[in-house]
Steps between C-alpha positions, in 0.01 A plus 500: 500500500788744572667427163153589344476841691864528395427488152175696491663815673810442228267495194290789631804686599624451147173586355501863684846528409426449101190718557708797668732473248298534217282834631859612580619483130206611351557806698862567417409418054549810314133610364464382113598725237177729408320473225447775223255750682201495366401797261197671551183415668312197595175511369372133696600257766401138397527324834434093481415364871554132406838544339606794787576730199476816397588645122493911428408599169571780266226563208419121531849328529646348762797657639609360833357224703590409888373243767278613756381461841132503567267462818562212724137387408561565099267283314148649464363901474547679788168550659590668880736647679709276659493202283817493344409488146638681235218708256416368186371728212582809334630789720694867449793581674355817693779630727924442549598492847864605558502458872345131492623271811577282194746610241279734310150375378232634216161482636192247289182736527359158695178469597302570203133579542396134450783388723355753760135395410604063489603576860201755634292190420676261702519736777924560502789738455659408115782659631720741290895638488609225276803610341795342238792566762851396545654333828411618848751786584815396747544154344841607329676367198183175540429475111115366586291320812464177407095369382216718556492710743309791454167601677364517108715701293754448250910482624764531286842514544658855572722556197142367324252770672781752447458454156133447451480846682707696266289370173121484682281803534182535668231409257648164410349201436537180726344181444533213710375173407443191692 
């Protein structure tokens, strides 16, 4: 029984080892080389729940495309506040927020009036302030969180939201599909 014990604090001792190691060399990679900014403005979002996507467009051509982070409830419309799913539909960016406590973020002009009427009827809150955002602020040189993490909106990277914020303005389109 000893020998067992033995061997299960070696292997998990290793384990945290290989684990510390890794986060600590992820930290210390140089960023990768940028890619050739984009030139002019977005004129929609195309983000794809299932395949945690999201692909900007310029007078219908794809320019860019990154992975995502949703809600930690992701798969369905979001019907109340609280539930952890990401909105699906067609939304406007309506307002940039410089001073996010995520690494800038452009506002989705979520609820609609039949989100806000779907939800009068069943007596909640839809909820509201979902956002296409980078990482929470303080995490450091962290590329991404890991899985989905958000209370409902859309995480990206912060050398991603940095550029999606230069090329966005209010008044563009976002559609998120299932």
């Amino acid at each position: 029984m000893t020998k067992l014990l033995g061997r299960l604090f070696s292997a998990l001792t290793l384990v945290t080892l290989l684990v510390a190691g890794a986060i600590y060399l992820q930290s210390r990679l140089p960023p990768p080389p940028p890619l050739a900014p984009i030139t002019g403005q977005i004129d929609k979002i195309l983000i794809e729940k299932a395949n945690r996507r999201m692909t900007l467009f310029q007078n219908g051509t794809p320019v860019r495309e990154y992975k995502i982070a949703l809600g930690f409830a992701p798969a369905g419309h979001k019907t109340e506040q609280g539930d952890g799913r990401t909105p699906e539909g067609v939304y406007k960016i309506d307002r940039r927020n410089p001073r996010s406590k995520y690494h800038l973020s452009l506002g989705l002009d979520y609820p609609r009036a039949q989100d806000r009427q779907q939800a009068a009827a069943r007596g909640v809150d839809p909820g509201g302030d979902i956002f296409i955002h980078g990482q929470p602020n303080g995490l450091g040189r962290i590329a991404t969180l890991p899985n989905d993490w958000t209370a409902g909106c859309i995480a990206v990277a912060n050398e991603v939201i940095n550029e999606i914020w230069a090329a966005t303005p209010v008044g563009t389109e976002v559609e998120i599909r299932p």
